[in-house]
Backbone as CSV, one residue per row, in Angstrom:
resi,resn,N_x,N_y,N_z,CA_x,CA_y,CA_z,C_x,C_y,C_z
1,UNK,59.206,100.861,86.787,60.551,100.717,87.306,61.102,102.096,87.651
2,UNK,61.679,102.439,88.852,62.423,103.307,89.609,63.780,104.008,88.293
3,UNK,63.499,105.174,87.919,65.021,105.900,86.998,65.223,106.343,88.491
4,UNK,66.712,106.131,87.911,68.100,106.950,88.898,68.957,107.096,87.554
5,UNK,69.287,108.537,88.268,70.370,109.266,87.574,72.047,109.139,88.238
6,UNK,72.913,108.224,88.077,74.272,108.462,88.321,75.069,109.288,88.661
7,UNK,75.661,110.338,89.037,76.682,111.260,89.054,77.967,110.614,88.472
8,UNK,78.903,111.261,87.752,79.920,110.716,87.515,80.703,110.020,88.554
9,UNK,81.026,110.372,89.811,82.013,110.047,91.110,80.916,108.736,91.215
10,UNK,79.834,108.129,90.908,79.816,107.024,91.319,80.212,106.272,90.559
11,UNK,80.492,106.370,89.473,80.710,105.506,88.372,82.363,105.293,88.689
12,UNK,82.764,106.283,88.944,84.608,106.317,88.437,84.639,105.902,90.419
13,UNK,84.021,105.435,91.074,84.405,105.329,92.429,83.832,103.653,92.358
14,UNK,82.907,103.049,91.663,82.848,102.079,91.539,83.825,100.995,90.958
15,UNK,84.848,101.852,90.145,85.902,101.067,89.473,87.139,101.103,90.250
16,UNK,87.016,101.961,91.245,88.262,102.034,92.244,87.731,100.981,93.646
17,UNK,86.806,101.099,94.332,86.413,100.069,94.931,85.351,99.003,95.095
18,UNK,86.032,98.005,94.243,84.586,96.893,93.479,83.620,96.248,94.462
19,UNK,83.769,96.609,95.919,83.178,96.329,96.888,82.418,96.801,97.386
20,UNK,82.350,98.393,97.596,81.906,99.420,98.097,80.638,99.325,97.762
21,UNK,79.487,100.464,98.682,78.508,100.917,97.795,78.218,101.428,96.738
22,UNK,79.332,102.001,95.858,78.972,102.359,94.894,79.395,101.113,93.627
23,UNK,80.176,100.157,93.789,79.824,99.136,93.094,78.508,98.434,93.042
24,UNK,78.023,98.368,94.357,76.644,97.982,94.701,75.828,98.674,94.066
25,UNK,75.850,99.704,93.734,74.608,100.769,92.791,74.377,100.505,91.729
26,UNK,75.722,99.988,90.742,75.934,99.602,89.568,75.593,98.359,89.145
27,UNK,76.114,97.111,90.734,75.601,95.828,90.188,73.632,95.880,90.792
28,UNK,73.066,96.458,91.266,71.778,96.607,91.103,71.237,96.884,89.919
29,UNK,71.697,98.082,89.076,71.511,98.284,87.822,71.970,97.157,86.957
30,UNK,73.002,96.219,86.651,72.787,95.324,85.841,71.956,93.899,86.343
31,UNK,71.399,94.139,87.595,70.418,93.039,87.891,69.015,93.824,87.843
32,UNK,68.925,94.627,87.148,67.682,95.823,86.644,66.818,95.640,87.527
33,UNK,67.342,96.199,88.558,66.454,97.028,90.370,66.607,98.182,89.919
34,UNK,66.708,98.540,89.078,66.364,100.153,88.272,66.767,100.443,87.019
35,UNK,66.258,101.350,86.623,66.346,101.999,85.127,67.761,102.919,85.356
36,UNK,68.816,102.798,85.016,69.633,103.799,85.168,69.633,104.669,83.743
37,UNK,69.459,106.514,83.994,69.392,107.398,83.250,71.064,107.819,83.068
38,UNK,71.476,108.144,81.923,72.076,109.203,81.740,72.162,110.143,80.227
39,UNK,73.055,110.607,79.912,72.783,111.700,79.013,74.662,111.799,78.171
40,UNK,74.672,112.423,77.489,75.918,112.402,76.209,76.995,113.126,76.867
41,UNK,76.551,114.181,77.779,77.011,114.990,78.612,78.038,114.226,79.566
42,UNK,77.031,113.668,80.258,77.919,112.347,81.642,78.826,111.602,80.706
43,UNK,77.931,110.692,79.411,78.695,109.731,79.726,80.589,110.764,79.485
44,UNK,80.608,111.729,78.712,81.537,112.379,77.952,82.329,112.648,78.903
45,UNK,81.921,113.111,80.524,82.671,113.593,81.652,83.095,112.089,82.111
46,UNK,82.469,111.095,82.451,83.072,109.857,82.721,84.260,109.185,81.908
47,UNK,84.511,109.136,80.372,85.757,108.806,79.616,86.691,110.040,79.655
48,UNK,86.708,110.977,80.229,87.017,111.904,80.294,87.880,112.064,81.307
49,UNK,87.402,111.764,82.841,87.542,111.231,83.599,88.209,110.346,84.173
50,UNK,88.081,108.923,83.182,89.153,107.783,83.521,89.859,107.775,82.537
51,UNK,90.319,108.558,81.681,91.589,108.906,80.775,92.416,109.944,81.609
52,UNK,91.741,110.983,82.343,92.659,111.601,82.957,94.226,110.932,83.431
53,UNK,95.313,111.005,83.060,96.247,110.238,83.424,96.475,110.192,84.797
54,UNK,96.263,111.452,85.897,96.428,111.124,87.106,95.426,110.129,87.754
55,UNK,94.371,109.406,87.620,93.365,108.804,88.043,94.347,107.261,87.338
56,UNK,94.794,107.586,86.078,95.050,106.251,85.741,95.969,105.653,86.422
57,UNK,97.281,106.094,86.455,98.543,106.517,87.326,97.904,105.540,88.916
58,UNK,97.071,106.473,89.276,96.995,106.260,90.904,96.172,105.448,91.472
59,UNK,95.222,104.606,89.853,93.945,103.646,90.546,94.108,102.449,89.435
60,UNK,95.421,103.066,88.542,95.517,101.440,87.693,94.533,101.037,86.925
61,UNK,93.430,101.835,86.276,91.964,102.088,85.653,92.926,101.779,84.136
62,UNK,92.447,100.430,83.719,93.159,100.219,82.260,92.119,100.748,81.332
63,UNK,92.568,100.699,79.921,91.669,101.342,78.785,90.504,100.372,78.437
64,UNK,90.798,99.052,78.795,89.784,98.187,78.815,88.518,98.085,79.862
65,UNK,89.184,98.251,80.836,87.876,98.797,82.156,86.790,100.004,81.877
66,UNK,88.040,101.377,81.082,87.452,102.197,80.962,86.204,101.840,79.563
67,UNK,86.313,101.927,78.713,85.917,101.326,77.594,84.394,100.728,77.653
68,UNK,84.619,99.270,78.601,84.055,98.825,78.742,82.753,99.377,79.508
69,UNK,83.030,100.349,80.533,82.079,100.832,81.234,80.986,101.757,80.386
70,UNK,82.120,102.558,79.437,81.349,103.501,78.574,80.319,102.757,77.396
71,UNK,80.984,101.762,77.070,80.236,100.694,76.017,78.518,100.264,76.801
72,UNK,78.536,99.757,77.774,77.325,99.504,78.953,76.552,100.669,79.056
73,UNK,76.991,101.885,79.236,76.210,102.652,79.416,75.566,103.051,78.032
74,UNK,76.236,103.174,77.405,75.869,103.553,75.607,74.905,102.358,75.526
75,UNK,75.418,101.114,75.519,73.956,99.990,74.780,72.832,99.549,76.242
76,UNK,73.294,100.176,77.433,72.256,99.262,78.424,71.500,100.912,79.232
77,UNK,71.964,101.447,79.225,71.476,102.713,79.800,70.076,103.045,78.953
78,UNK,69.252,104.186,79.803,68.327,105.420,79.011,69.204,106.411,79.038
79,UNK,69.377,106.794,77.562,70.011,108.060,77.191,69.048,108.578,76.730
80,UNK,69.174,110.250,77.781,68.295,111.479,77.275,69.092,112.428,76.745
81,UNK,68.852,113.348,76.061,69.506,114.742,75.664,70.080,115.264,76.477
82,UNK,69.800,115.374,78.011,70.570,116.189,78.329,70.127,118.243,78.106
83,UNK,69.818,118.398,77.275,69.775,119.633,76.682,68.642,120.506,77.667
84,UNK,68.210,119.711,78.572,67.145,121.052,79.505,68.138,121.910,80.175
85,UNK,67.655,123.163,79.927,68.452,124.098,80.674,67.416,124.769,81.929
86,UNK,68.476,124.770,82.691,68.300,124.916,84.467,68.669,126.306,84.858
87,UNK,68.604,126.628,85.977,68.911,128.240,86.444,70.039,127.448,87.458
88,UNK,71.147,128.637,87.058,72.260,127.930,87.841,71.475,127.850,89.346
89,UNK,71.957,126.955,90.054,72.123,126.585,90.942,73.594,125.781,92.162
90,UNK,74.337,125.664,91.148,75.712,125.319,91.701,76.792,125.746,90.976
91,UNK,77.052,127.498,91.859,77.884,128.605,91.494,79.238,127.568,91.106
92,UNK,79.518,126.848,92.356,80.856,126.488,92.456,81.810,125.621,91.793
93,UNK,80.278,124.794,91.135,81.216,123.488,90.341,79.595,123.474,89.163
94,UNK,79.146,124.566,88.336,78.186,124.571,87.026,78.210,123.422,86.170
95,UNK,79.532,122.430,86.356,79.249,121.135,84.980,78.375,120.115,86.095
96,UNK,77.838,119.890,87.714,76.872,119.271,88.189,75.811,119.171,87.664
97,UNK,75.424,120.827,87.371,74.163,120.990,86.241,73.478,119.940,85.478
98,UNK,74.491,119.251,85.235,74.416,118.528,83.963,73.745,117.683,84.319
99,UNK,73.723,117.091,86.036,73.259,116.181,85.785,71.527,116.210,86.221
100,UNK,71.770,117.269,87.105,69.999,117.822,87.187,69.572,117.779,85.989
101,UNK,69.996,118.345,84.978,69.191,118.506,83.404,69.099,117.332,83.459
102,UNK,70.037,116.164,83.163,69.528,114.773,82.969,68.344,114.435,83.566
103,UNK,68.249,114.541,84.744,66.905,113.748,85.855,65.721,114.611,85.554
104,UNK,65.867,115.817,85.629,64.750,116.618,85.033,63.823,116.244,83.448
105,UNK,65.184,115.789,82.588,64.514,115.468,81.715,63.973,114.298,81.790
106,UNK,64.657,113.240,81.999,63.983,111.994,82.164,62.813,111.762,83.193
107,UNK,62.775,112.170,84.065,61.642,112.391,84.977,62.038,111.607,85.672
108,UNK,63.262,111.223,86.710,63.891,110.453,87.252,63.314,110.635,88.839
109,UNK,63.660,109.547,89.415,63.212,109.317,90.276,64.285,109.783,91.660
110,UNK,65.328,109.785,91.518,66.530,110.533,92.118,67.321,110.407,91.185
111,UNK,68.559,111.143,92.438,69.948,111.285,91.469,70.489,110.784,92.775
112,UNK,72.042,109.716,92.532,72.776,109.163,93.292,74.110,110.312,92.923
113,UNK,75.041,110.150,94.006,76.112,111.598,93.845,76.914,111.049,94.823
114,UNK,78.309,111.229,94.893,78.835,111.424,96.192,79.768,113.239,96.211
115,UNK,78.918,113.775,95.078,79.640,114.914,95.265,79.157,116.130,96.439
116,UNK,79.782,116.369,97.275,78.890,117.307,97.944,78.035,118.791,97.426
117,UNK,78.637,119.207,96.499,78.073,120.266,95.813,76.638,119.404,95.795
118,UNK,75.710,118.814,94.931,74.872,118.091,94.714,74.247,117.738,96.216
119,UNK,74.802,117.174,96.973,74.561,116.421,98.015,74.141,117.571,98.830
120,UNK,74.122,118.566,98.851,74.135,119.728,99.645,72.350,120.377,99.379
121,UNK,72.326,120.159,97.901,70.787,120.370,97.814,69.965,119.564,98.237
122,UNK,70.078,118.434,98.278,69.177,117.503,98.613,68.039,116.761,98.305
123,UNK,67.234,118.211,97.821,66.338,117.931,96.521,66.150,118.917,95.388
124,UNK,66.315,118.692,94.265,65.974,119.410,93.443,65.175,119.165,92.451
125,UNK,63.968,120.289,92.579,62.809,119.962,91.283,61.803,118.959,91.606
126,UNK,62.025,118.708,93.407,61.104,117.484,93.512,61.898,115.888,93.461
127,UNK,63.402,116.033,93.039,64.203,114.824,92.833,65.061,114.525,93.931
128,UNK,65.150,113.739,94.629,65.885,113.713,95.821,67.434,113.593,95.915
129,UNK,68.282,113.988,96.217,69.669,113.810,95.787,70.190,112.889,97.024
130,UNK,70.673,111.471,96.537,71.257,110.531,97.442,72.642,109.931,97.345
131,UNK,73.128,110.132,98.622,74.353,109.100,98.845,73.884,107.775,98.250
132,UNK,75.043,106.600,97.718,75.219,105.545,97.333,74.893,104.741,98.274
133,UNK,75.059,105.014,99.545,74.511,104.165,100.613,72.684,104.195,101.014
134,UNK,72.748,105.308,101.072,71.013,105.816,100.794,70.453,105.595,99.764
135,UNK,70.479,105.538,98.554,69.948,104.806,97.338,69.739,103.531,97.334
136,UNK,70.931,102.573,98.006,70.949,101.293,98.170,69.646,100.762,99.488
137,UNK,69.349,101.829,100.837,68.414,101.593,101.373,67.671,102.036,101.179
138,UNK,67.224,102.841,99.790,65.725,103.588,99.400,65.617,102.088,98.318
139,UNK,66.168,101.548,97.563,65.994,100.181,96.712,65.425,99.136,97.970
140,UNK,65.739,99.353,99.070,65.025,97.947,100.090,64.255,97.785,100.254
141,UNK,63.498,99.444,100.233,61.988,99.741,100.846,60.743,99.478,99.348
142,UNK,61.848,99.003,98.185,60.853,98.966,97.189,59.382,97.413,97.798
C-alpha cells in the first residue's frame, strides 16, 4: 500500500471545504487507498492550528471537529518519530522540515502540501511533493 505524508494545510483546508480536493485526500484515506503517515510533530501543528482563535472565528472549526480529527489521526494513522534530522532546506518557513523528516522516515511514497514553500521543491530525497489535486490523479493511475 502507497504511504503519503499530509502537510498540515491539507488537513485544516479539508475542514474548511468538505468538498474540495483536499477533503477528497482524506476521504481516500479512510476508504484505505493509502497508508496515511504522520508524526507527533504534525499532528501538534494541526491542534495547534485549529485552536488558533482566528481560524476558529473565521471558518466556525468547533472543538468537536477539531478533536475529532486529531483523535483519527492518533488511532488510524502511521505514526513515526519524526526525529530524522534534515539539512535545512526551507530558509523561509524551517517548521515544513518537519514534514520531510516524517516521509523520510517512513519511507513514504510522497508528500501532499498545498504549501508553496514545499511545493516549490518538488522532490525531495527521491519523494515527490504533490498538490491535493495531483495526489488524487497519481491514486487513479494505481
Amino acid at each position: 500500500m502507497r504511504k503519503a505524508v499530509l502537510d498540515t494545510n491539507i488537513f485544516v483546508s479539508s475542514l474548511l471545504t468538505r468538498t474540495g480536493p483536499t477533503a477528497q485526500v482524506l476521504s481516500s484515506w479512510r476508504h484505505r487507498r493509502y497508508l496515511l503517515v504522520t508524526s507527533p510533530a504534525i499532528i501538534a501543528e494541526i491542534r495547534a492550528v485549529l485552536q488558533h482563535p482566528r481560524i476558529r472565528r473565521r471558518y466556525s472549526i468547533t472543538d468537536e471537529e477539531a478533536e475529532e480529527l486529531v483523535t483519527l489521526l492518533e488511532q488510524e494513522a502511521l505514526i513515526v518519530p519524526g526525529n530524522t534530522r534534515i539539512p535545512p532546506v526551507i530558509p523561509e518557513d524551517p517548521a515544513d522540515e518537519q514534514v520531510l523528516a516524517c516521509a523520510i522516515e517512513a519511507g513514504a511514497d510522497c508528500i501532499v502540501s498545498g504549501d508553496r514553500h514545499l511545493l516549490n521543491l518538488k522532490v525531495y530525497a527521491g519523494i515527490p511533493i504533490l498538490t491535493a489535486r495531483e495526489f488524487l490523479d497519481w491514486l487513479e493511475k494505481e
